[in-house]
C-alpha positions as CSV (number, residue, x, y, z in Angstrom):
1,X,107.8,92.8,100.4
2,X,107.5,93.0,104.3
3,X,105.8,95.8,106.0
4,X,107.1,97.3,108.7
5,X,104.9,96.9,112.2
6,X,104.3,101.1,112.2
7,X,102.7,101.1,108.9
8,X,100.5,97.7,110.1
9,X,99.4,99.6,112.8
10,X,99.0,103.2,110.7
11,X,97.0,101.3,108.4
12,X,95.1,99.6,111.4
13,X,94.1,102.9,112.7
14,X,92.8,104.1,109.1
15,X,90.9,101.1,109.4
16,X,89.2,101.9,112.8
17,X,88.7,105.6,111.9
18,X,86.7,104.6,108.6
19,X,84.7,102.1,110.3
20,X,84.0,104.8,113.1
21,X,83.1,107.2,110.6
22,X,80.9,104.5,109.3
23,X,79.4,103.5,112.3
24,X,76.4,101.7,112.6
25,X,76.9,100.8,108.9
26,X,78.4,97.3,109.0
27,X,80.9,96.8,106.3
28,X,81.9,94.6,103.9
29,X,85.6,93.7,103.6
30,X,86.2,94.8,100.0
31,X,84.5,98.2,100.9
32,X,86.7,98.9,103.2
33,X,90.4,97.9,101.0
34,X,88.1,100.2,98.5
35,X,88.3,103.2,100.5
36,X,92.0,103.0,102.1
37,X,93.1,101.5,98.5
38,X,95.0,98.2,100.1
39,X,94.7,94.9,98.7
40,X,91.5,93.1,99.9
41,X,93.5,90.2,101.3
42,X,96.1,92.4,103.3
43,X,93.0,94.1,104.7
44,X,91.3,90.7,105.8
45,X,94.1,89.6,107.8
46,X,94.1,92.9,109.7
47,X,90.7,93.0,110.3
48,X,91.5,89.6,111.6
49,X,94.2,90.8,113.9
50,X,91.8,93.6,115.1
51,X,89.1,91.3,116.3
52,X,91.5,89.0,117.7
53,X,92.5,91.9,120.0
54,X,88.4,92.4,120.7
55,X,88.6,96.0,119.2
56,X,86.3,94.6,115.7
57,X,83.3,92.4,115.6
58,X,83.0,90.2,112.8
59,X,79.1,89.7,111.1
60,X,78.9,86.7,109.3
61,X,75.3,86.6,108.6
62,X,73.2,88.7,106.6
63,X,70.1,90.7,107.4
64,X,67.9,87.8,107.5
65,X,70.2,85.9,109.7
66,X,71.5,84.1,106.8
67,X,75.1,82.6,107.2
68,X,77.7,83.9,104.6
69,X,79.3,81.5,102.6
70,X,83.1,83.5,101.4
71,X,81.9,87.4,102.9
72,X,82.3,88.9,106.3
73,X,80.9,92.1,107.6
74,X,83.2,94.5,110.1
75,X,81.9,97.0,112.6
76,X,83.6,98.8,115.8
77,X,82.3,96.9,119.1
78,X,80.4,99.4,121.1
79,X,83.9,99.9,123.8
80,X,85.9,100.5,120.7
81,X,83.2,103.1,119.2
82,X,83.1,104.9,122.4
83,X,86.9,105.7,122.8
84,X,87.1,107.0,119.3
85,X,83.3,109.1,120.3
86,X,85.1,110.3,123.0
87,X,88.5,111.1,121.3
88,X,86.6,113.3,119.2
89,X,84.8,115.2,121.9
90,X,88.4,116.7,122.6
């Protein structure tokens, strides 16, 4: 089943607003399919998409600076976080 690009970018947008909402919490990917109830693998590749277009960081270490072997972390980069602060002002 395809999906169509309006719902990508619908979900996209969930995505953003739940990591804003989140923010500074830096989140795992399965956390976040948790809480918009998508498949953890559909959500990865978004993610993807959304740091490819500079709008997510990706954390790939843990507190202690430890490198991840299969996890990633997601948070909003700081120009991201302040359009959706500033969204919210209005």
């Amino acid at each position: 089943m395809k999906i169509s690009k309006l719902k990508k970018e619908k979900i996209s947008e969930q995505i953003l607003l739940f990591l804003f909402t989140r923010s500074p919490q830096i989140l795992f990917t399965s956390h976040i399919a948790q809480e918009i109830a998508r498949d953890e693998e559909f959500v990865k590749k978004i993610l993807n998409e959304l740091k490819n277009k500079n709008l997510i960081i990706e954390v790939k270490k843990n507190k202690e600076g430890i490198d991840y072997k299969k996890r990633s972390r997601w948070k909003l980069n700081d120009k991201t976080y302040q359009v959706y602060k500033n969204l919210q002002k209005v």
